[in-house]
ROSEVEX-484356 format. One record per residue (C-alpha): residue number from 1; residue in one letter; x, y, z. Coordinates in Angstrom, 1 decimal, m for minus. Each point is the difference from the previous one (the first is absolute). Example, Ala and Ser with C-alpha at 12.3 -4.5 7.8 and 13.67 -1.06 7.14 Angstrom:
# residues 2
<atom num="1" residu="a" px="12.3" py="m4.5" pz="7.8"/>
<atom num="2" residu="s" px="1.4" py="3.4" pz="m0.7"/>
This chain:
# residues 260
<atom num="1" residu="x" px="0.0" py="0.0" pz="0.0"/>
<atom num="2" residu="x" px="1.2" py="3.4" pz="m1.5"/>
<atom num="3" residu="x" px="m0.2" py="3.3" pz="3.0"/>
<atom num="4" residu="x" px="m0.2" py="2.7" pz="m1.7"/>
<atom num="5" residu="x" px="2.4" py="2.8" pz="0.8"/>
<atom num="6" residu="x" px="m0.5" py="3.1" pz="1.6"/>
<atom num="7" residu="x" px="0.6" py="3.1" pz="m2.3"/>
<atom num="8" residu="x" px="3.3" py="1.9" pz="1.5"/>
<atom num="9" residu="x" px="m2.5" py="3.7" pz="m0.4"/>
<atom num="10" residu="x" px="m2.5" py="m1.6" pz="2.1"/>
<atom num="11" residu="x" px="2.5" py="m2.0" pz="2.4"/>
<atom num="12" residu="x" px="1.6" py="3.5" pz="0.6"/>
<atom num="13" residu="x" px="m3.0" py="1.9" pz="0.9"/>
<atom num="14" residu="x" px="m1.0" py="m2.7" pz="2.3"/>
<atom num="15" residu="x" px="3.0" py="0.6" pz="1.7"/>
<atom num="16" residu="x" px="m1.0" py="3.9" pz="0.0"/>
<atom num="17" residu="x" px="m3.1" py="m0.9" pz="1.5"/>
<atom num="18" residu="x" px="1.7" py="m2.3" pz="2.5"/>
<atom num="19" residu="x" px="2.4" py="2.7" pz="1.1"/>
<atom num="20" residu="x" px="m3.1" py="2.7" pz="0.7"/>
<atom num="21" residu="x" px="m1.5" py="m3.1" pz="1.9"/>
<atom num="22" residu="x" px="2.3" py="m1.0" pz="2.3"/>
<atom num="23" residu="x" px="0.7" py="3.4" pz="0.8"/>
<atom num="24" residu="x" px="m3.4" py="0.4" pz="1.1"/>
<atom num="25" residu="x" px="0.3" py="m3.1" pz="1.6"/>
<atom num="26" residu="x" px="2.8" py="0.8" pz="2.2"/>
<atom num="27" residu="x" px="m2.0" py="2.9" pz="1.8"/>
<atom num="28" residu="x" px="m3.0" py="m2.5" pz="1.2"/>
<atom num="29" residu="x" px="0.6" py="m1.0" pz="3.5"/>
<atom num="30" residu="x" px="m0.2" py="m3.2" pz="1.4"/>
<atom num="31" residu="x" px="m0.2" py="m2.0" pz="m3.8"/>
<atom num="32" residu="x" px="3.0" py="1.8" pz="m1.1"/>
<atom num="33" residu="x" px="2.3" py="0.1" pz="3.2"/>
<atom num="34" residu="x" px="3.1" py="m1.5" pz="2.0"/>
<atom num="35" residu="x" px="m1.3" py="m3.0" pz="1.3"/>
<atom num="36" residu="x" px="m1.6" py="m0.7" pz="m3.6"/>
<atom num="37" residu="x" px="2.1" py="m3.4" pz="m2.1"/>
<atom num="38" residu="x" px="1.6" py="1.5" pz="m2.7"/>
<atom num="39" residu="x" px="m1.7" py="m2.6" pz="m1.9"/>
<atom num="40" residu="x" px="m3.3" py="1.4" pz="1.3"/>
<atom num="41" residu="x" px="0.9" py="3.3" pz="m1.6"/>
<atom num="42" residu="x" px="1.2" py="m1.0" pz="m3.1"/>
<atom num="43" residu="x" px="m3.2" py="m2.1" pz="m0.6"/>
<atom num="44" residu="x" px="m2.0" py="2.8" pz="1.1"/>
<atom num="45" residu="x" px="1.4" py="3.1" pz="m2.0"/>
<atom num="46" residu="x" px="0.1" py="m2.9" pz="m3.0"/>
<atom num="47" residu="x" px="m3.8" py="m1.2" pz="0.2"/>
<atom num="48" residu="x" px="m1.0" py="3.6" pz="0.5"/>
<atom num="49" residu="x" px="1.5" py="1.2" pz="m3.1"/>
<atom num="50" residu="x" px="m0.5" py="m3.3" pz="m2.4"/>
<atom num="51" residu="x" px="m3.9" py="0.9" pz="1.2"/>
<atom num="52" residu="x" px="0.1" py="3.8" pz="m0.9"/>
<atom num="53" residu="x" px="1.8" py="0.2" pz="m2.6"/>
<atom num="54" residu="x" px="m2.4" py="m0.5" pz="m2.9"/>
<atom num="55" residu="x" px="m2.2" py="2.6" pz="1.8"/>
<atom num="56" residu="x" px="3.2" py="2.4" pz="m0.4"/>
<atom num="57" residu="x" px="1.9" py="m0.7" pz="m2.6"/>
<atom num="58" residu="x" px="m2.1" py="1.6" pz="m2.6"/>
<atom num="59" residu="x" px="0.9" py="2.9" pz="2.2"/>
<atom num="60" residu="x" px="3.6" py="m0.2" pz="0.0"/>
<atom num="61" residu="x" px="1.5" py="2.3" pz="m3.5"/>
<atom num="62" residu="x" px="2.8" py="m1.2" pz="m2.0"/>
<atom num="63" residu="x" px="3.4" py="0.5" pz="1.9"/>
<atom num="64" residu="x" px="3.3" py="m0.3" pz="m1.0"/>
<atom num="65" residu="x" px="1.2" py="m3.8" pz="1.1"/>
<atom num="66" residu="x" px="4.1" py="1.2" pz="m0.1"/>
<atom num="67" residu="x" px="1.8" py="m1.4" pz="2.5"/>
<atom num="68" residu="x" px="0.5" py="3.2" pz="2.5"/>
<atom num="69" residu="x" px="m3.0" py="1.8" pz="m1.2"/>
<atom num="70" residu="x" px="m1.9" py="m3.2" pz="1.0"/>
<atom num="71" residu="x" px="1.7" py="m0.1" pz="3.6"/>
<atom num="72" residu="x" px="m0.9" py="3.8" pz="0.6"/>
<atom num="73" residu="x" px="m3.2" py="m1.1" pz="m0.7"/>
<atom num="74" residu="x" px="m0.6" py="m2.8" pz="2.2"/>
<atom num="75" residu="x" px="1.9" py="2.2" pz="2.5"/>
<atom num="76" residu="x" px="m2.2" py="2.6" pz="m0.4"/>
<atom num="77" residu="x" px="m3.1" py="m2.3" pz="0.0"/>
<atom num="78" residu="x" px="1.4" py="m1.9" pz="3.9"/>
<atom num="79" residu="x" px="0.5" py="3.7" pz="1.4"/>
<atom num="80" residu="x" px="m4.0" py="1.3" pz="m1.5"/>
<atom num="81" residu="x" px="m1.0" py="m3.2" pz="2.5"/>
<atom num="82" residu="x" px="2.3" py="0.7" pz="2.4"/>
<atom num="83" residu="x" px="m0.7" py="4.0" pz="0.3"/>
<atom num="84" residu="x" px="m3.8" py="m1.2" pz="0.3"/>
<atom num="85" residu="x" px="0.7" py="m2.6" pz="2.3"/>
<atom num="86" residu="x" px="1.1" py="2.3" pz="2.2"/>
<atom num="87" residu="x" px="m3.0" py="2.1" pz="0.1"/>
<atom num="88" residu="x" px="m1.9" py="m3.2" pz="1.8"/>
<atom num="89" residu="x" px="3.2" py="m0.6" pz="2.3"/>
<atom num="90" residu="x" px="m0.2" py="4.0" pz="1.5"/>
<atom num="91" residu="x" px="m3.3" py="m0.9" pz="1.6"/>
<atom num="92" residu="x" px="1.5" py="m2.9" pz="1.8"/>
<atom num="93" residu="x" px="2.8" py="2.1" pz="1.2"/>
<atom num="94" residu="x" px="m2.2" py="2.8" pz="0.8"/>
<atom num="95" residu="x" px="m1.9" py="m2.7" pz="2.1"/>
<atom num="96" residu="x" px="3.6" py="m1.3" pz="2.0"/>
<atom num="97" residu="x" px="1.1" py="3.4" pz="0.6"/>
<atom num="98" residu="x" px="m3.4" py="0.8" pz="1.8"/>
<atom num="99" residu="x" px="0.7" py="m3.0" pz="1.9"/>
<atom num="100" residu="x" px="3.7" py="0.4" pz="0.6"/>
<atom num="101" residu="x" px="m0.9" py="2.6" pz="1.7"/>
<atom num="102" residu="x" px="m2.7" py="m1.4" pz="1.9"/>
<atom num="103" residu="x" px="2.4" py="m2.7" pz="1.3"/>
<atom num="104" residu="x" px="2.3" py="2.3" pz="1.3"/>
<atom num="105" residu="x" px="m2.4" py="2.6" pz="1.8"/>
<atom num="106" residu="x" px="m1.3" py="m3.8" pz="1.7"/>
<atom num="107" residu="x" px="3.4" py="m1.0" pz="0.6"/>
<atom num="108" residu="x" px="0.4" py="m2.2" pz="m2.4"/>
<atom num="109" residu="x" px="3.5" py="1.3" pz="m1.0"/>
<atom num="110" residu="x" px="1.9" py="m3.0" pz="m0.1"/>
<atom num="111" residu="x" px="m2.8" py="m2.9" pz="m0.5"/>
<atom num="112" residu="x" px="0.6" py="m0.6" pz="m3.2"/>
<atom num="113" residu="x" px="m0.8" py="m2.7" pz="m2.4"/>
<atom num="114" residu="x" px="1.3" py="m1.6" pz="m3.5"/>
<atom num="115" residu="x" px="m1.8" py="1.0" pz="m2.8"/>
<atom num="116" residu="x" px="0.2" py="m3.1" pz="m2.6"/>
<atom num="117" residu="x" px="m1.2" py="2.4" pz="m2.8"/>
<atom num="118" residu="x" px="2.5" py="2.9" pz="0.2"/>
<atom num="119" residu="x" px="2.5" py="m1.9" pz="1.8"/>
<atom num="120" residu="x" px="0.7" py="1.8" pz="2.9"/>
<atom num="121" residu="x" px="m1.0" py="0.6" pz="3.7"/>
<atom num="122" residu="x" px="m3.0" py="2.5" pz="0.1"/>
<atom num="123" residu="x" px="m1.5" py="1.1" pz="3.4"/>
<atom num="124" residu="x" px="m2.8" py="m2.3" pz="1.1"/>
<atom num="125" residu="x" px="m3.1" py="2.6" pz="m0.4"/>
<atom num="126" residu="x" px="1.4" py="0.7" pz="m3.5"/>
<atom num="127" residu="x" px="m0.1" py="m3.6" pz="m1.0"/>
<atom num="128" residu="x" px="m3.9" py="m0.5" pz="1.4"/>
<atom num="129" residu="x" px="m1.0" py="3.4" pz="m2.0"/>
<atom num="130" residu="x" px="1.5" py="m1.4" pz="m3.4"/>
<atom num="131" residu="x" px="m1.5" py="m3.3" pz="0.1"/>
<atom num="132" residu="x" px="m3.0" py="1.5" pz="0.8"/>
<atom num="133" residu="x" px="0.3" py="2.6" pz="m2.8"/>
<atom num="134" residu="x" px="1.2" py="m3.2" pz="m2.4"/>
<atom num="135" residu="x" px="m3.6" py="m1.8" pz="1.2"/>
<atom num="136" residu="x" px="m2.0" py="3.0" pz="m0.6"/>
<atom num="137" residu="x" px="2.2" py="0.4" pz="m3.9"/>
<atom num="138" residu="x" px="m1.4" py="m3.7" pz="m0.1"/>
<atom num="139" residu="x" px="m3.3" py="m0.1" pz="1.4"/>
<atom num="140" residu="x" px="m0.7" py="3.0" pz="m2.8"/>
<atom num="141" residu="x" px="1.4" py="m1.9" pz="m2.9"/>
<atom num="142" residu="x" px="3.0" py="3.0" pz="m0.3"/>
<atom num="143" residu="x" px="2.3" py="m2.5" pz="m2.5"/>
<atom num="144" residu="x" px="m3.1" py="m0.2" pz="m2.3"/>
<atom num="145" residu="x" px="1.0" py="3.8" pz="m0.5"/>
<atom num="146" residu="x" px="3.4" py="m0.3" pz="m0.7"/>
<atom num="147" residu="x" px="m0.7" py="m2.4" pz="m2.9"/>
<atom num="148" residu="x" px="m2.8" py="2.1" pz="m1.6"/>
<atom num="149" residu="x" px="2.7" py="3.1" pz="0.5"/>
<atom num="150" residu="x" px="2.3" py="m2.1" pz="m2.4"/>
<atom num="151" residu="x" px="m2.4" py="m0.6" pz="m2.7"/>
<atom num="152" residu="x" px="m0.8" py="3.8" pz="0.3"/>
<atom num="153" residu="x" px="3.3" py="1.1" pz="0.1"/>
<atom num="154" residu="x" px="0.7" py="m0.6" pz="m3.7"/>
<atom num="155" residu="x" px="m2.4" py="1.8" pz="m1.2"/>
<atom num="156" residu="x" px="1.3" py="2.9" pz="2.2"/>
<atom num="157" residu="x" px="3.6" py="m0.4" pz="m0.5"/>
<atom num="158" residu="x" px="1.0" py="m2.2" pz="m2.8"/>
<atom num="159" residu="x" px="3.5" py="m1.7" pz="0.5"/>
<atom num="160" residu="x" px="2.8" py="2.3" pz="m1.2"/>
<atom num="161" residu="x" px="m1.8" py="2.6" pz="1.3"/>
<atom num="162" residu="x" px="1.5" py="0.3" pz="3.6"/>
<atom num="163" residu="x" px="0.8" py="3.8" pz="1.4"/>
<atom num="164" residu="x" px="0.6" py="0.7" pz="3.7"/>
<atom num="165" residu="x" px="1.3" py="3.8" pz="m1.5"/>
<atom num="166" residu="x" px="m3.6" py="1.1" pz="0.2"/>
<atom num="167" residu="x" px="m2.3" py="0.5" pz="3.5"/>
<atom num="168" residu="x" px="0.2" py="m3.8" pz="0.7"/>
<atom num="169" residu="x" px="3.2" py="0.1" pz="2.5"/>
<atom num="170" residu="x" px="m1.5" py="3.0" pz="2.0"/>
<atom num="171" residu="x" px="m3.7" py="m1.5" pz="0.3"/>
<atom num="172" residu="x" px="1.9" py="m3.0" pz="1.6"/>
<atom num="173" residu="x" px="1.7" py="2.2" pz="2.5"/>
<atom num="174" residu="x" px="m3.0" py="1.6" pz="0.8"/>
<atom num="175" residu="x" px="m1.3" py="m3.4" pz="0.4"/>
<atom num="176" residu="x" px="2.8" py="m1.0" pz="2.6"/>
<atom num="177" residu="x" px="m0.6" py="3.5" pz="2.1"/>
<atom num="178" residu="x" px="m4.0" py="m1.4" pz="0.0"/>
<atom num="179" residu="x" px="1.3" py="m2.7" pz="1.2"/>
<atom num="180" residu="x" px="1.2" py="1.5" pz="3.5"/>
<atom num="181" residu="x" px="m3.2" py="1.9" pz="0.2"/>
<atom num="182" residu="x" px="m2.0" py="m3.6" pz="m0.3"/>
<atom num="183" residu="x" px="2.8" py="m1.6" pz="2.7"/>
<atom num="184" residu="x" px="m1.3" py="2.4" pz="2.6"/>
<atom num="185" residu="x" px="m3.3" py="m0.5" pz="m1.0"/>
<atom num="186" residu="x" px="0.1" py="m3.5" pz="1.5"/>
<atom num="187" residu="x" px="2.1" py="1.0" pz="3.3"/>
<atom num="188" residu="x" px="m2.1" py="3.1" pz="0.6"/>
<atom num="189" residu="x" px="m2.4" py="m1.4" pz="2.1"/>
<atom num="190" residu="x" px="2.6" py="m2.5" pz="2.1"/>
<atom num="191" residu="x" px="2.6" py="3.2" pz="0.3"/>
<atom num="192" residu="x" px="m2.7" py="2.3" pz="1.2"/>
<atom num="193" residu="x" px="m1.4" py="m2.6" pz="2.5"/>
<atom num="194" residu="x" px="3.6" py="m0.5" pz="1.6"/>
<atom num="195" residu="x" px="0.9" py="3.8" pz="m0.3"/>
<atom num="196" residu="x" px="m3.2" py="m0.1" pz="3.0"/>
<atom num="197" residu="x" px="1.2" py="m2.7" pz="1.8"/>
<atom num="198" residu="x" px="3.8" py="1.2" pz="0.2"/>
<atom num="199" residu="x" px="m1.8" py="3.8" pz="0.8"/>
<atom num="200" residu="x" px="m1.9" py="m2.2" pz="2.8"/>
<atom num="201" residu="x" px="2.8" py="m1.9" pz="1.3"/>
<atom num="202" residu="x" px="1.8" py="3.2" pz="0.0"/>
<atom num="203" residu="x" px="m2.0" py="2.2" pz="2.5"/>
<atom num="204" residu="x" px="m0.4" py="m3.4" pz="2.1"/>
<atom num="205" residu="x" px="4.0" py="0.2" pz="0.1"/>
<atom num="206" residu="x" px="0.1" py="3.6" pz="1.5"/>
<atom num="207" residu="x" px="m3.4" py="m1.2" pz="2.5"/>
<atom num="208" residu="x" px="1.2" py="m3.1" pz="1.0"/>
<atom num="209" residu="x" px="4.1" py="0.4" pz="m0.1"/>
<atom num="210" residu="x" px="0.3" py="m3.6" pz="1.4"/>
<atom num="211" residu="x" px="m1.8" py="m1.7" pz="m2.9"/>
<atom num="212" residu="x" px="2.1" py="m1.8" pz="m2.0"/>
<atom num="213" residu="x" px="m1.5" py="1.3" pz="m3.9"/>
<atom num="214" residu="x" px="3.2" py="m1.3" pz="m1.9"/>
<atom num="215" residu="x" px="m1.3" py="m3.5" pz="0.8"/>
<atom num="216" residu="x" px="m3.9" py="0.3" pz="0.1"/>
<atom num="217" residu="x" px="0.5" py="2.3" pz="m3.6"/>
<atom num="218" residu="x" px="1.0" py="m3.2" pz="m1.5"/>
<atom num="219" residu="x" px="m2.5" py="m2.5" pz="0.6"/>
<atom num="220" residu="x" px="m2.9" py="3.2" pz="m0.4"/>
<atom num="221" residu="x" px="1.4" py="1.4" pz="m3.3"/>
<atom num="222" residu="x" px="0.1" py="m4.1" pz="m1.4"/>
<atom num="223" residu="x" px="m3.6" py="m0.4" pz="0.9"/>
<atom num="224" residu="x" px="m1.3" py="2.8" pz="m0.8"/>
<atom num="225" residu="x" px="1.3" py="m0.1" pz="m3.2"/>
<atom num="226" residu="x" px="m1.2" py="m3.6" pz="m1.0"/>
<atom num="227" residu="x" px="m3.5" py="1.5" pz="1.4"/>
<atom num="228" residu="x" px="0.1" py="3.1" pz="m2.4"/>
<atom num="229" residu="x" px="1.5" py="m2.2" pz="m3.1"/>
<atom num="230" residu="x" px="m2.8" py="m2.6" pz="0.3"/>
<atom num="231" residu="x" px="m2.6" py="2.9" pz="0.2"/>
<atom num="232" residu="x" px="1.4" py="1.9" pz="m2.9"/>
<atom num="233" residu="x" px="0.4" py="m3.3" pz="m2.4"/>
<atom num="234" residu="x" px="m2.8" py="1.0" pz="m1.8"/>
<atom num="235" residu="x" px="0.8" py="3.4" pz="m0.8"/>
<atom num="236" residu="x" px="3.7" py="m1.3" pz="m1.0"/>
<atom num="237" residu="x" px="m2.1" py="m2.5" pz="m2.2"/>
<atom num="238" residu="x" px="m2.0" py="3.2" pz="m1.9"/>
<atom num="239" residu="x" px="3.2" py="2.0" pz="m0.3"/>
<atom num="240" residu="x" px="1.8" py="m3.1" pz="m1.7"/>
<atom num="241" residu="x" px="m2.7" py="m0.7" pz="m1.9"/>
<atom num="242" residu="x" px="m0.4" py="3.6" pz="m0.7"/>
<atom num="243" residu="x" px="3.4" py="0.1" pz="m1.9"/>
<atom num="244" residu="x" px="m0.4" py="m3.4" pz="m1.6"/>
<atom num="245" residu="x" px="m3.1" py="1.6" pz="m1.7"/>
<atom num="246" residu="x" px="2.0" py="2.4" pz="m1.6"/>
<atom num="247" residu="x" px="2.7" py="m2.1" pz="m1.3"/>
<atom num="248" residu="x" px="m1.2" py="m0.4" pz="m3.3"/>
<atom num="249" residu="x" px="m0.4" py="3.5" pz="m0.5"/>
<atom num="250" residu="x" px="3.7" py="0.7" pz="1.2"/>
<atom num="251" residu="x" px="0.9" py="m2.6" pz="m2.5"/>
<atom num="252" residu="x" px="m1.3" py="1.7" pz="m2.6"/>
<atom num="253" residu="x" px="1.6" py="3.7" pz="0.9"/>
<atom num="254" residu="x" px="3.3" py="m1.4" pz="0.0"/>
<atom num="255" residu="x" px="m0.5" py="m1.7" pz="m3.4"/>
<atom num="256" residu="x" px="m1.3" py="3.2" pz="m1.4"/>
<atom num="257" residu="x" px="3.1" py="1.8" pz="1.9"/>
<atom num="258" residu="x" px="2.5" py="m2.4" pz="m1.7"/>
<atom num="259" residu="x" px="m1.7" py="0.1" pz="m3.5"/>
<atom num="260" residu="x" px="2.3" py="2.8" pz="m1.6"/>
């Protein structure tokens, strides 16, 4: 039995296709992280793109298949996923740095714990905010919109096509200084709560001189903060939500930003 072979054109786009693909791969969390098999991955990103790419290769243009014009080109297509990926991962590190700082207003300075997925040690309330922020990306189908977002994407910015020159480098900065502002967001509450207890345990200090408030602020601050974060998970859970909602639309900007 005869297989017939794959035309080199088509084999190449393919490849062009798998390039944007696995770039926008790389910025889902949990499918696409540390812990992950690499043989996971590859099958992922491969299956994903042998799926859409009849839907997008009627989009793709003619490009030139030269050796290093083809490797700017997949370059440029891994760093389009990339640059988008990294849109998504700002909310989750909008979402630890709210907690980061949670954990050490509790005390929690030096409990920390290893993070399988970035591969380092992260404070303890940071690493119960992100896998509650990767359940709620989950529970609302969030990867769904990363692969619509690649089918979009080429009729936004075809390949070849890639400028960061434009607005699309500031918009992302202004997107990491939105991310601070969403980080105390989520520790408002919790810092406010303990700014009353210290102001508490402070006047009881200058009362009562022979209470000992070093010790007692340790065990109070701890539970009053797990009170206040159980309380508050619901309003975490709109604000998370909240900017998932709008990732699509961000998407979109940033393609229109890097569309010369």
């Amino acid at each position: 039995m005869e297989i017939p072979l794959l035309p080199i054109d088509q084999f190449q786009t393919f490849l062009v296709v798998t390039a944007r693909v696995a770039g926008f791969m790389a910025g889902i969390p949990v499918i696409i992280s540390a812990q992950t098999p690499k043989r996971v991955k590859t099958s992922l990103v491969f299956v994903s793109s042998l799926l859409l790419f009849p839907v997008m290769a009627g989009s793709i243009s003619q490009v030139s298949f030269s050796p290093l014009p083809f490797f700017l080109l997949i370059l440029s297509e891994v760093l389009l996923g990339l640059l988008l990926g990294l849109v998504a991962r700002l909310i989750f590190t909008a979402v630890e740095f709210g907690a980061t700082v949670i954990g050490f207003q509790m005390g929690f300075a030096a409990a920390n714990v290893y993070d399988p997925q970035s591969q380092r040690q992260v404070e303890l309330i940071s690493q119960f905010q992100n896998v509650f922020a990767i359940l709620i990306f989950l529970a609302i189908d969030g990867h769904h919109i990363f692969l619509r977002t690649v089918v979009l994407s080429y009729d936004l910015l075809p390949p070849g096509r890639f400028d960061v020159s434009g607005e699309a480098i500031p918009y992302l900065m202004q997107l990491a200084s939105h991310m601070f502002i969403i980080g105390v967001q989520f520790s408002a509450p919790v810092l406010a709560v303990l700014l009353f207890s210290g102001l508490i345990l402070g006047i009881l200090a200058r009362v009562f001189p022979q209470l000992n408030v070093f010790l007692i602020s340790f065990a109070l601050n701890i539970g009053i903060g797990f009170i206040v974060i159980a309380l508050t998970l619901n309003m975490v859970s709109i604000l998370v939500r909240r900017e998932f909602d709008t990732l699509a639309e961000r998407f979109i900007t940033l393609l229109n930003y890097l569309n010369p």
